[in-house]
Structures are given as structure tokens and as C-alpha cells.
C-alpha positions as CSV (number, residue, x, y, z in Angstrom):
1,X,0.0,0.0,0.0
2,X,1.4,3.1,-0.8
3,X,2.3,5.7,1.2
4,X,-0.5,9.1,0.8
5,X,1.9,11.7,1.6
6,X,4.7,10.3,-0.2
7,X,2.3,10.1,-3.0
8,X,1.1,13.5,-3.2
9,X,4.9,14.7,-2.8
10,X,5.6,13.1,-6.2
11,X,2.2,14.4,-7.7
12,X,3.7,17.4,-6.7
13,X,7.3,17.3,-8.1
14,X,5.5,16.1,-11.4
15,X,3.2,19.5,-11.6
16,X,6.7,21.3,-11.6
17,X,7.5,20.8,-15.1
18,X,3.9,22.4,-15.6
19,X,4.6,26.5,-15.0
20,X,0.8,26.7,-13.9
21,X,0.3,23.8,-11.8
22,X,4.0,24.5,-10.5
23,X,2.4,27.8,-9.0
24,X,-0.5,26.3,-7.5
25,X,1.8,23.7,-5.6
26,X,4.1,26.6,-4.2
27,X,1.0,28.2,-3.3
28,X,-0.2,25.4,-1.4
29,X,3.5,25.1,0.4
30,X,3.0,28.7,1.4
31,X,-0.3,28.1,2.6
32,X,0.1,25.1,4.6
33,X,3.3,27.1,6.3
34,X,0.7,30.7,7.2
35,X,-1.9,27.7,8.4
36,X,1.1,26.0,11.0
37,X,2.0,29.3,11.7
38,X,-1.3,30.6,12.7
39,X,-2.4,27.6,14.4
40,X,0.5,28.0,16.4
41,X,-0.7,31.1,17.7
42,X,-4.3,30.5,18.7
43,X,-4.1,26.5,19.6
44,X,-2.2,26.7,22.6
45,X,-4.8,29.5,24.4
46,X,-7.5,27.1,25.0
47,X,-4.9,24.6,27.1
48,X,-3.9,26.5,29.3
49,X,-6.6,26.2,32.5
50,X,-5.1,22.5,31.5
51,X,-1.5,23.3,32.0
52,X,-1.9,25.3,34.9
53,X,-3.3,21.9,36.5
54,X,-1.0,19.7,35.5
55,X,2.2,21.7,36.2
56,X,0.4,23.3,39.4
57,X,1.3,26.7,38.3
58,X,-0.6,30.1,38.4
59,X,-2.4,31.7,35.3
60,X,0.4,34.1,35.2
61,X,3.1,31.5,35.0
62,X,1.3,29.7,32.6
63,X,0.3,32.6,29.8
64,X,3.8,32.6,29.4
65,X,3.4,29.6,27.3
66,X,1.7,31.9,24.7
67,X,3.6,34.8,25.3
68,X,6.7,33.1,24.6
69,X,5.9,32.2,20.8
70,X,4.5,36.1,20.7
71,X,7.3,37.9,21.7
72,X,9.6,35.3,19.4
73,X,7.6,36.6,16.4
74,X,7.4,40.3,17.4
75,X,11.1,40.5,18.0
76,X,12.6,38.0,15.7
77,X,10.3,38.9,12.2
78,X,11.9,41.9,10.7
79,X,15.2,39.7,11.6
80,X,14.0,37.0,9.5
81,X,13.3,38.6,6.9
82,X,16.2,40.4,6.1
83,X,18.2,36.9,6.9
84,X,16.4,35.4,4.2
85,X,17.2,38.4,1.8
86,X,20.8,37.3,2.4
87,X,21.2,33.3,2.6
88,X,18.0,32.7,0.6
89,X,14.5,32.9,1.0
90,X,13.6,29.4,0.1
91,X,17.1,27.7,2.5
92,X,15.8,29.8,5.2
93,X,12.3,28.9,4.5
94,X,13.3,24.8,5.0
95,X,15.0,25.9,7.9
96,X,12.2,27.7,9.7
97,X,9.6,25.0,9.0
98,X,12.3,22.0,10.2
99,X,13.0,24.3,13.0
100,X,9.3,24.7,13.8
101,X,8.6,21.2,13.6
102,X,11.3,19.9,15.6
103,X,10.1,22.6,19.0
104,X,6.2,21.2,18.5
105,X,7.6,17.7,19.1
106,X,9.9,19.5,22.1
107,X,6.7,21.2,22.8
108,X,4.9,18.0,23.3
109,X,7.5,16.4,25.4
110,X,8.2,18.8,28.0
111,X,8.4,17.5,31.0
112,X,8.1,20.6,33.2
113,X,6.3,24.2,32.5
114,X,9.3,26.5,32.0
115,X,11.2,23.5,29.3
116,X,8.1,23.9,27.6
117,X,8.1,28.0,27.8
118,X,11.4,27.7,26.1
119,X,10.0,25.6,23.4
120,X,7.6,27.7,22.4
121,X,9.9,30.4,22.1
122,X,11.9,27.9,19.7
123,X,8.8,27.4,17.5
124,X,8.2,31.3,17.7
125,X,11.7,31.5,15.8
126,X,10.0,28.8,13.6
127,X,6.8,30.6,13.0
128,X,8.3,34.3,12.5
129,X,10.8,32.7,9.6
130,X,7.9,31.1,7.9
131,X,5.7,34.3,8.3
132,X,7.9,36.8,6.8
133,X,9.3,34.5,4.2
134,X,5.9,33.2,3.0
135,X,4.5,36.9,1.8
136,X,8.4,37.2,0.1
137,X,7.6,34.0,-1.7
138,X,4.5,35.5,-3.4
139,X,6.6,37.6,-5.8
140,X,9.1,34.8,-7.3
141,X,6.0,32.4,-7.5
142,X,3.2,34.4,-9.2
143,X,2.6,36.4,-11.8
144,X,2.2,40.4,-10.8
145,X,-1.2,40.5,-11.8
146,X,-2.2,37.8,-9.6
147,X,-0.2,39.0,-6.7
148,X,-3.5,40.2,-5.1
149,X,-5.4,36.8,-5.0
150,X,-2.3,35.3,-3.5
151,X,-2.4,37.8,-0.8
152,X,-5.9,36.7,-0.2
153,X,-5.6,33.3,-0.3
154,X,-2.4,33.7,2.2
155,X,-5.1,35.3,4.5
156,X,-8.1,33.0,4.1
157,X,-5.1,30.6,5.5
158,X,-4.0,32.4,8.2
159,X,-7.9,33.2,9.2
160,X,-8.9,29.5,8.9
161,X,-5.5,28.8,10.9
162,X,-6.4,31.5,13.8
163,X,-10.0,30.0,14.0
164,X,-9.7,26.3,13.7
165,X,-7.1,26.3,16.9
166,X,-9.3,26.7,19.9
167,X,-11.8,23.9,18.7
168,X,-9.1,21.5,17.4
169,X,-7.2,22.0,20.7
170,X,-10.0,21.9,22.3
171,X,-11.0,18.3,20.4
172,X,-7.3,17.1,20.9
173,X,-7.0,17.6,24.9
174,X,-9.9,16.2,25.4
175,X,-9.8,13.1,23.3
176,X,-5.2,13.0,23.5
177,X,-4.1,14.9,26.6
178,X,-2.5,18.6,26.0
179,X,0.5,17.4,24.3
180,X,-1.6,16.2,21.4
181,X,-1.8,20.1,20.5
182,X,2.4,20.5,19.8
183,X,2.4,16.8,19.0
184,X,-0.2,17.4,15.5
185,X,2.7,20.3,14.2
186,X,4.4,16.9,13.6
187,X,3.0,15.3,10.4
188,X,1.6,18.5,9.0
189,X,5.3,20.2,9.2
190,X,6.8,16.9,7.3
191,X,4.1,17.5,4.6
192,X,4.9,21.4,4.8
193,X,8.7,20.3,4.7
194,X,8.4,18.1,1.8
195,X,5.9,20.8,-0.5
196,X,8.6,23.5,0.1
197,X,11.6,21.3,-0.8
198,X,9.7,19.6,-3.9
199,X,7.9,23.1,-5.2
200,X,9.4,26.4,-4.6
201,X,11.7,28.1,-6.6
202,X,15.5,28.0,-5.9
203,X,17.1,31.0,-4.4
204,X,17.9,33.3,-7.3
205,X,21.0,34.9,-8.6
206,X,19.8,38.6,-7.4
207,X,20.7,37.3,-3.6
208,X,23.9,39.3,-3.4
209,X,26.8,38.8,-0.8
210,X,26.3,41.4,0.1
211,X,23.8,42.5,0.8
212,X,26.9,42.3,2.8
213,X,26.3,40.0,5.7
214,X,23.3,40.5,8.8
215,X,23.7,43.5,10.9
216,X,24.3,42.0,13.9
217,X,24.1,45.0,16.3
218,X,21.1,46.1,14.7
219,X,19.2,42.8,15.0
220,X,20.1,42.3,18.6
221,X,19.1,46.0,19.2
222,X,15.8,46.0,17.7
223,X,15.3,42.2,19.3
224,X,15.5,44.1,22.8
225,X,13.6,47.6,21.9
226,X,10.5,45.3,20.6
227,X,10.9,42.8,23.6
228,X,11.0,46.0,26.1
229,X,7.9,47.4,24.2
230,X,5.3,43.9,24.2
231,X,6.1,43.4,27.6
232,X,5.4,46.8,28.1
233,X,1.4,46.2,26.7
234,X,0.9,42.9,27.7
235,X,2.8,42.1,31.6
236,X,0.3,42.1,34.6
237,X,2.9,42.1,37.3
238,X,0.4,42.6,39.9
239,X,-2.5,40.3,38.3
240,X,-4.7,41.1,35.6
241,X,-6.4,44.1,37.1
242,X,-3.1,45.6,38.1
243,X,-3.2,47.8,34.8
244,X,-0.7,49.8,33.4
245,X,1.9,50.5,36.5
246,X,5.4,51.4,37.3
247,X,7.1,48.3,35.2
248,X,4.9,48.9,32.3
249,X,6.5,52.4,32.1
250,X,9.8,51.5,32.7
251,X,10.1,49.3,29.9
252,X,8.2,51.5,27.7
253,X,10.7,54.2,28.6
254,X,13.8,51.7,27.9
255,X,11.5,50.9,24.5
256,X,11.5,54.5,23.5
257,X,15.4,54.5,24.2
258,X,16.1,51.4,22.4
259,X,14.3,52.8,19.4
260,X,17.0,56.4,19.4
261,X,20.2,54.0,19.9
262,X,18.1,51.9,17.0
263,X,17.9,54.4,14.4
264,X,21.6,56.0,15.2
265,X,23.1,52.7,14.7
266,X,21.1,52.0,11.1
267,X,22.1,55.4,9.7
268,X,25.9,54.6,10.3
269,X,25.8,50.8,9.6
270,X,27.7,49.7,6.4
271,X,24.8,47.1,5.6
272,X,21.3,48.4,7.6
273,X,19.3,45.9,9.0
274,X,16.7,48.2,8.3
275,X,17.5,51.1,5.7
276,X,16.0,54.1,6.7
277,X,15.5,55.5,3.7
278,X,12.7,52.8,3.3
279,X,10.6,55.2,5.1
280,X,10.8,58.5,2.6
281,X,8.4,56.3,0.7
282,X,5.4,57.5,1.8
283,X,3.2,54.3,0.4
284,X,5.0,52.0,2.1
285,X,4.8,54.2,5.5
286,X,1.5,54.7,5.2
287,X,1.1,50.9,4.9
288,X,2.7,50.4,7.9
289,X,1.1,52.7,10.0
290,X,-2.4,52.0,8.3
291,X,-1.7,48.1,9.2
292,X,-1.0,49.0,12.6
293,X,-3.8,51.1,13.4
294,X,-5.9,48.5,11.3
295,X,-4.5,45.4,13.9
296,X,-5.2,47.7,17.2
297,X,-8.6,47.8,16.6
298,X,-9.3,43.9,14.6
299,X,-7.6,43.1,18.8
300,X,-10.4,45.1,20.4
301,X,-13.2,42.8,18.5
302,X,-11.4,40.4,20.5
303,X,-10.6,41.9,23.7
304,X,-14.3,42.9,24.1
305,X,-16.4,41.3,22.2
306,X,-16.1,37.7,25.0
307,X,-17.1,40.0,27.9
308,X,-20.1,42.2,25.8
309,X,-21.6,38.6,25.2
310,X,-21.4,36.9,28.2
311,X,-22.0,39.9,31.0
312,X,-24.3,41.8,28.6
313,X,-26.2,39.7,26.2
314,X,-25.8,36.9,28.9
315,X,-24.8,34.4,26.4
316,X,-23.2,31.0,28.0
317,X,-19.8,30.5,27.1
318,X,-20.9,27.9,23.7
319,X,-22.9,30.7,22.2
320,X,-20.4,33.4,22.9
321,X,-17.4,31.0,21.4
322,X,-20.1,30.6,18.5
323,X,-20.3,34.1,17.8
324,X,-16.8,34.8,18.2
325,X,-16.0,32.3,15.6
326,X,-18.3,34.4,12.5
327,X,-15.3,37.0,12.2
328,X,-12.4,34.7,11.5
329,X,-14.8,32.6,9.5
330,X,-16.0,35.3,7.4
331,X,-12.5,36.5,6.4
332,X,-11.6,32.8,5.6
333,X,-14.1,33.2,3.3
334,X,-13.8,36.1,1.9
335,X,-9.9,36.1,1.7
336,X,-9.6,35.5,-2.3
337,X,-12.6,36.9,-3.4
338,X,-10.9,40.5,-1.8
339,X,-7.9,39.2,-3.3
340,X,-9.2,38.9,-6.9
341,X,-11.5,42.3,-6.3
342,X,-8.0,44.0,-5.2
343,X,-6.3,42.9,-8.9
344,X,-8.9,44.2,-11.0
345,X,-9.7,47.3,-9.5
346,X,-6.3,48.0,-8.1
347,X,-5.4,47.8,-4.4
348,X,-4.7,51.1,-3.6
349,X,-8.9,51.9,-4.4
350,X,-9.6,48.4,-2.4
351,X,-7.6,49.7,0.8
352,X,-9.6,52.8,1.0
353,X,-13.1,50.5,0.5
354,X,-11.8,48.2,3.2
355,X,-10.9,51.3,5.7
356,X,-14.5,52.7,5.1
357,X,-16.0,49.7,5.7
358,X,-14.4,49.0,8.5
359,X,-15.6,52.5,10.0
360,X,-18.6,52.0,9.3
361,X,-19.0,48.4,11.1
362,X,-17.5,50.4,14.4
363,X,-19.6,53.2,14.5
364,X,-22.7,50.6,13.8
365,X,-21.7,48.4,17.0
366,X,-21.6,52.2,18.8
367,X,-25.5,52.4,17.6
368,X,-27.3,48.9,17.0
369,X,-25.9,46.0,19.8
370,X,-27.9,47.8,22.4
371,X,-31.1,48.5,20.5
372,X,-31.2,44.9,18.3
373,X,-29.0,42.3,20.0
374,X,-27.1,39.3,18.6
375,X,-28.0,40.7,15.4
376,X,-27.0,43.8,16.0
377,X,-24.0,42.8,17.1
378,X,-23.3,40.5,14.4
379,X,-23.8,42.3,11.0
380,X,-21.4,45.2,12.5
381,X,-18.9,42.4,12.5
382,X,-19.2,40.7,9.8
383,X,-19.2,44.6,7.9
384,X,-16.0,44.8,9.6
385,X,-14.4,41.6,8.8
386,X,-15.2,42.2,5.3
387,X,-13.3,45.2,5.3
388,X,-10.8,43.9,7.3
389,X,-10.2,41.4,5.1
390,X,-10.5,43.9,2.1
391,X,-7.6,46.1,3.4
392,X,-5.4,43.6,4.8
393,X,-5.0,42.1,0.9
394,X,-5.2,45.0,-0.5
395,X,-2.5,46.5,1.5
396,X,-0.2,43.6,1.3
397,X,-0.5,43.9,-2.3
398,X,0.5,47.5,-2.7
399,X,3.4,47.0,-0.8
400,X,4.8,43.6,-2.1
401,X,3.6,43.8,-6.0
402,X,6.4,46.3,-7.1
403,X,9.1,45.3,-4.3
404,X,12.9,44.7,-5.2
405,X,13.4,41.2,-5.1
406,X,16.5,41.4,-2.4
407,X,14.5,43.6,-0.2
408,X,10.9,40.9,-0.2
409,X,12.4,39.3,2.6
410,X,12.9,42.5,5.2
411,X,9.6,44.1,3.4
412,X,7.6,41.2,4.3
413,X,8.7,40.9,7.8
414,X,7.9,44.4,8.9
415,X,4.4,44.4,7.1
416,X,4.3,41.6,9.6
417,X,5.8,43.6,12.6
418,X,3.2,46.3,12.2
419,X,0.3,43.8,12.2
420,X,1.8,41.5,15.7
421,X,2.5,45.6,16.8
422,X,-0.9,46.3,16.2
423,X,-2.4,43.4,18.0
424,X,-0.1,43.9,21.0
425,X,-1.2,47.3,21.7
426,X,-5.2,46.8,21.0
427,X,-4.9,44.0,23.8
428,X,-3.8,46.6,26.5
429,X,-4.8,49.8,25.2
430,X,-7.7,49.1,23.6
431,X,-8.9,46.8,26.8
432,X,-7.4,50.0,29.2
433,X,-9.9,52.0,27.2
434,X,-13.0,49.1,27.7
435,X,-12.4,48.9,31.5
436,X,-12.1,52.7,32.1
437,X,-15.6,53.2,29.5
438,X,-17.3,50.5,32.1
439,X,-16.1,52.3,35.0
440,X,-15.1,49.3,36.5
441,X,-11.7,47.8,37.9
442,X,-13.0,44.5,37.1
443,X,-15.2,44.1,33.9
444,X,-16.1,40.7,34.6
445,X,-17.8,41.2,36.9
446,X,-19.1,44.4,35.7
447,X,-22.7,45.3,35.4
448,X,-24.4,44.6,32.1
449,X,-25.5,48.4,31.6
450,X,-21.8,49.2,31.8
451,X,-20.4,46.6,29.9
452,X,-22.7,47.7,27.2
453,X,-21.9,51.3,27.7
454,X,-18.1,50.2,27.5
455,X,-18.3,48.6,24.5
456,X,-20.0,51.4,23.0
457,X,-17.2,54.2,23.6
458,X,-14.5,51.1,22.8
459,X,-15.7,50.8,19.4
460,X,-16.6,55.1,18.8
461,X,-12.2,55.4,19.3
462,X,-11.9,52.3,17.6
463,X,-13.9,54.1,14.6
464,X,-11.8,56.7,15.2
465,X,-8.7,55.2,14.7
466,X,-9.8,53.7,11.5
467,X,-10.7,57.4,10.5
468,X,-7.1,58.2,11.4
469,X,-6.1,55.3,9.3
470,X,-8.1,56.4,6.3
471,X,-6.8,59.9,6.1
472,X,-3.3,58.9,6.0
473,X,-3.7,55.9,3.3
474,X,-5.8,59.0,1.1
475,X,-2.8,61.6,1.9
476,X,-0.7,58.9,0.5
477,X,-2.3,58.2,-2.6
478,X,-2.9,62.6,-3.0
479,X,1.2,62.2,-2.9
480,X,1.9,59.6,-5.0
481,X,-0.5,61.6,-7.1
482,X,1.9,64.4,-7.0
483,X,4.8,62.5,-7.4
């Protein structure tokens, strides 16, 4: 009987000699390595009232298990990215899916808590290799004008990814144990592993020596400032209704330090981790920024909406996780189709028609939860994660589609610093902001009148900051315009 994976690995080295079927096989490497990566991310949440029973640890101790493989992305991405502009996107791609692999099966074997902290950390260095090298991939894979359903179906992937982990995990612990949620990374990395080596592209001549070797200083400097900065927005020190305090500042402070030191060191660097000139292009500035602002408020639909449900609409906790699941599924869904709207009507149009959408689905939850319900909670949503999906596409395809190829790889990794950026500071400001709307230290076990009322005001700045976000991605395109 013949092996099925083996099988489809040589179905797959055969579509290489045909140039369309050859793309649709890197594609599906691609995807497979966003859908790893993303699991990665949301799988391990719904274990931990689990590990903090069988290690006998504190919740504290034990949200280090998902803060580890965080922080490893945040800090390690840009890194990556430029690493793989130097030894090779698709080596380094091999690498970070082997090296992923290898800390799930570490992950699954750990015998105590902080051994399995560590290896999380391990399959963060994984994940943030195969994140910023994946979007870099797009460009030496596909043709330009299908850059933009690419994009999408990159995202459907990491959407699906993001929203089948909490019910898989929550499947596998109950029917394996919790190691059975590292311990599934194991075949589906081989498979990744083997679709990578059979189907993309080798690394191409353009990837100079020099782009002269990694700038060590740099990367260890920016590894530290972003470290300092998402513990900044996410460390409780006192417990979870300790706020923003005296260690929060502190490392925000040594943040905002490590970011002057950062930029002195770039400009006189021989080879710039980072070149700062990147930034005098205002599209790909206003990407970054717009991503970042777009991220902060996609984390409040997640830092609010749980507590809106359960202590407002008094949902139980299967309804709420019910409803919670429509956003991620509706941007699985709608993922290509944005990416396909994106290539014929240009993505630059699409980002501004995502960004308005995306207001309008915040100032609706300010008006209609309260007065309709579920429902009126829901079609804001889905509004929103239409237009989320919209502009994320859209905006990854403005910045990648006309990219040099030696700068993909650094490209790609800080459009996916701004997003993880993004996401880190709409968990602490944007909850900072919920709790102080509610008037309450504790939301919950807030009232349901000020729940609703903090919800409310959450989502007016969060329309707001989309506003913000829309003005600078039009003052872009009235300079390019100009230019």
C-alpha cells in the first residue's frame, strides 16, 4: 500500500514541469506554512486552565506559554526577513519550517512548564521565519497581476488557521491529553517540509553577498527595543487588574530608548538591517502605520467582544465562542474573493473600501448591539471583517507587488511587525480603554449596563482610529498623485 503523503509529494514534483500547476503547488506550500504558523498562535490559548493543573502553576506562570511564541515573532520577524534576503528565502524557509517542527515535538514532550516555555519560544523563531518569508515567496512564484489573489488566499489561510485552533485544541485535549496540540505540528510540518523542498523556486542569482552580511548590532538592538515594548502592553505584574503600573512604564521608557540607539546605529551601519530610507516612501509608510492602526482595533473585537456577550447579552460560554467564531470565518471566506477584487480594481482603491467599511462596522456596534441584540451585534462584525479582510489584501499587495526582489524578505517581515505591533497594543490599550468606558476595575464582573456602555465608547475610538487610518492611506495616494 502506498504511502499518501509520499504520494502526493511526487504528484507534486510532477506539476513542476507544468509553469501553472507548479504555481498552485508553491501556493499550497505557502499556505500550509501561514496555516502552521497561525495555528500555532491561537491552539495553545484554550490549554492553558489544563497546563496550569497539571504543572500546578498560576495563570500568570502559565500565559507565558503563549507569550513566549508572541514575543519570538514580534522580536525576531523583521530579523528574518532580512536573513532570508541574504542566505536565501527558500534555504531559510526549510530551515524555519524544520526548525518549527522539531520545537512542537519538544513542545509536546516537555516535561516541566518553564522547558516547555522555552520551546515555544523555539517554535516562535519557527513561526516568524515562515511568516515573513511566505509573503516574500509571493513575488518569485506568481505572476504580478495575480499578486492580489495570492495575498488573499495567504489570508483565508491564516484566518482559517487563527479559528480552527481553539476547537481543534480543544478536540485534541480532550480526546489525547494537551501534548496532542504540539504533538499534530508533527505530520503536517513533514508534509509542509516536503511541498517547500519539492515546489518552490530555488534561491535566485539577485541574492547578493552582500547584501553584505546581517547586521548584527542592529538585529540584537531591535530584538530588545521590541521585547521591552510587548512586555510593556501585555505584563500584569500585579494580576490582571493591576493595569498599566510602574514596570509597564519603565520598559516602555527603555523601549523608546532602544528605538534612538536603534535608528543612530542604522544610519551609520555599512549594511542596515533596516535602511531608513525605506521610510521616505510615503506608500510603504502609510502601509505600515495604516496596518498598525488597522490590527489595534481587529484586537479590540477580540478583547471585548467575550465580555459584551457573556455579561451583557448573557450568552453561556458555547454561544459566545459561537459568535466569536463568525469574524475569522468570514474573512476565511472572503480572503480570495478580496484578493481577486484587489487585482482588478487596483489595491490602492480596495484599501480605502476596506478602511471605510471598516468605520462604518465600528460606529454601527456604537448604535445597533444595544437596541437589536445578537443581530445587532453580528452584521457590524461581519461589515467589519469584510473590510478587514478587504484592506489587509489590499495593503499587502500594494506593498509587495512592485518590491525589489532582495528587499521581499525584510519588506515582508515588517508588514508583519506592524500587524503582531498592532495586535499587542489593542490587547492593552484598547482593553485600558473598555475597562475605564465601564467604570469598572474588574469588567467581569461588571454590570451589564456598563459593559454595554463600555463597549460602546471602545468601538466610537476604535472608529476613530480607522478614520485616522483612512486619512493617512488617502494623503498617501494625493502624494503619489503628485509625485
Amino acid at each position: 500500500m502506498s504511502n499518501p503523503i509520499i504520494s502526493g509529494l511526487d504528484q507534486a514534483t510532477a506539476a513542476t514541469r507544468d509553469p501553472v500547476r507548479a504555481v498552485r503547488w508553491a501556493l499550497a506550500s505557502l499556505s500550509l506554512s501561514v496555516l502552521l504558523s497561525s495555528l500555532g498562535t491561537s491552539i495553545a490559548n484554550v490549554g492553558l486552565p489544563t497546563l496550569a493543573q497539571v504543572f500546578g502553576a498560576t495563570f500568570q506562570q502559565v500565559q507565558w506559554v503563549v507569550l513566549a511564541y508572541l514575543l519570538a515573532i514580534t522580536t525576531l520577524i523583521v530579523s528574518a526577513g532580512k536573513l532570508g534576503d541574504i542566505v536565501g528565502r527558500r534555504r531559510l524557509l526549510l530551515a524555519g519550517i524544520a526548525l518549527f517542527t522539531l520545537a512542537s515535538v519538544l513542545c509536546g514532550m516537555a516535561p516541566t512548564l518553564w522547558l516547555l516555555v522555552a520551546a515555544r519560544a523555539l517554535q516562535g523563531l519557527g513561526a516568524a521565519i515562515m511568516m515573513a518569508l511566505t509573503m516574500a515567496f509571493v513575488g518569485e512564484t506568481v505572476p504580478k497581476e495575480k499578486t492580489g489573489s495570492a495575498m488573499g488566499l495567504l489570508g483565508t489561510m491564516s484566518a482559517i488557521g487563527t479559528a480552527l485552533g481553539p476547537s481543534l485544541g480543544g478536540v485534541l485535549i480532550a480526546w489525547l491529553g494537551w501534548r496532542a496540540i504540539f504533538l499534530v505540528n508533527l505530520p503536517l510540518g513533514i508534509v509542509a517540509l516536503g511541498l517547500a523542498y519539492r515546489c518552490l523556486p530555488p534561491d535566485g542569482a539577485e541574492r547578493k553577498a552582500g547584501a553584505a552580511g546581517l547586521d548584527r548590532l542592529g538585529t540584537l538592538l531591535l530584538a530588545l527595543t521590541l521585547t521591552a515594548y510587548a512586555l510593556a502592553m501585555t505584563l500584569h505584574p500585579g494580576g490582571a487588574r493591576s493595569g498599566f503600573g510602574l514596570p509597564n512604564m519603565a520598559l516602555l521608557l527603555l523601549a523608546a530608548v532602544g528605538v534612538g540607539l536603534f535608528v543612530l546605529i542604522e544610519s551609520k551601519a555599512a549594511s542596515p538591517l533596516i535602511r531608513l530610507a525605506m521610510f521616505r516612501d510615503v506608500a510603504l509608510s502609510s502601509s505600515l502605520a495604516t496596518s498598525t492602526l488597522v490590527a489595534t482595533v481587529m484586537m479590540a473585537t477580540l478583547v471585548v467582544g467575550p465580555f459584551y456577550l457573556a455579561r451583557a447579552l448573557e450568552l453561556d460560554s458555547t454561544a459566545v465562542g459561537l459568535v466569536l467564531a463568525v469574524g475569522p470565518f468570514v474573512v476565511a471566506l472572503t480572503g480570495v474573493p478580496a484578493g481577486r477584487i484587489a487585482d482588478r480594481f487596483g489595491a490602492q482603491r480596495m484599501t480605502v473600501a476596506g478602511l471605510t467599511a471598516m468605520a462604518g462596522g465600528c460606529f454601527a456596534l456604537f448604535i445597533l448591539p444595544t437596541a437589536l441584540g445578537i443581530p445587532g451585534y453580528l452584521a457590524p462584525i461581519v461589515v467589519i471583517t469584510v473590510g478587514y479582510a478587504l484592506f489587509q489584501t489590499a495593503n499587502n499587495t500594494a506593498v509587495m507587488k512592485d518590491i525589489r526582489p532582495d528587499q521581499r524578505g525584510v519588506i515582508s517581515g515588517m508588514l508583519n511587525l506592524s500587524r503582531n505591533l498592532g495586535l499587542i497594543t489593542g490587547a492593552s490599550v484598547m482593553g485600558a480603554v473598555f475597562a475605564f468606558a465601564a467604570a469598572s476595575g474588574d469588567v467581569a464582573t461588571a454590570q451589564p449596563e456598563a459593559v454595554a456602555s463600555g463597549m460602546q465608547i471602545t468601538f466610537a475610538v476604535a472608529g476613530m482610529l480607522i478614520l485616522l487610518a483612512l486619512g493617512i492611506s488617502l494623503g498617501s495616494r494625493a502624494s503619489t498623485r503628485k509625485v
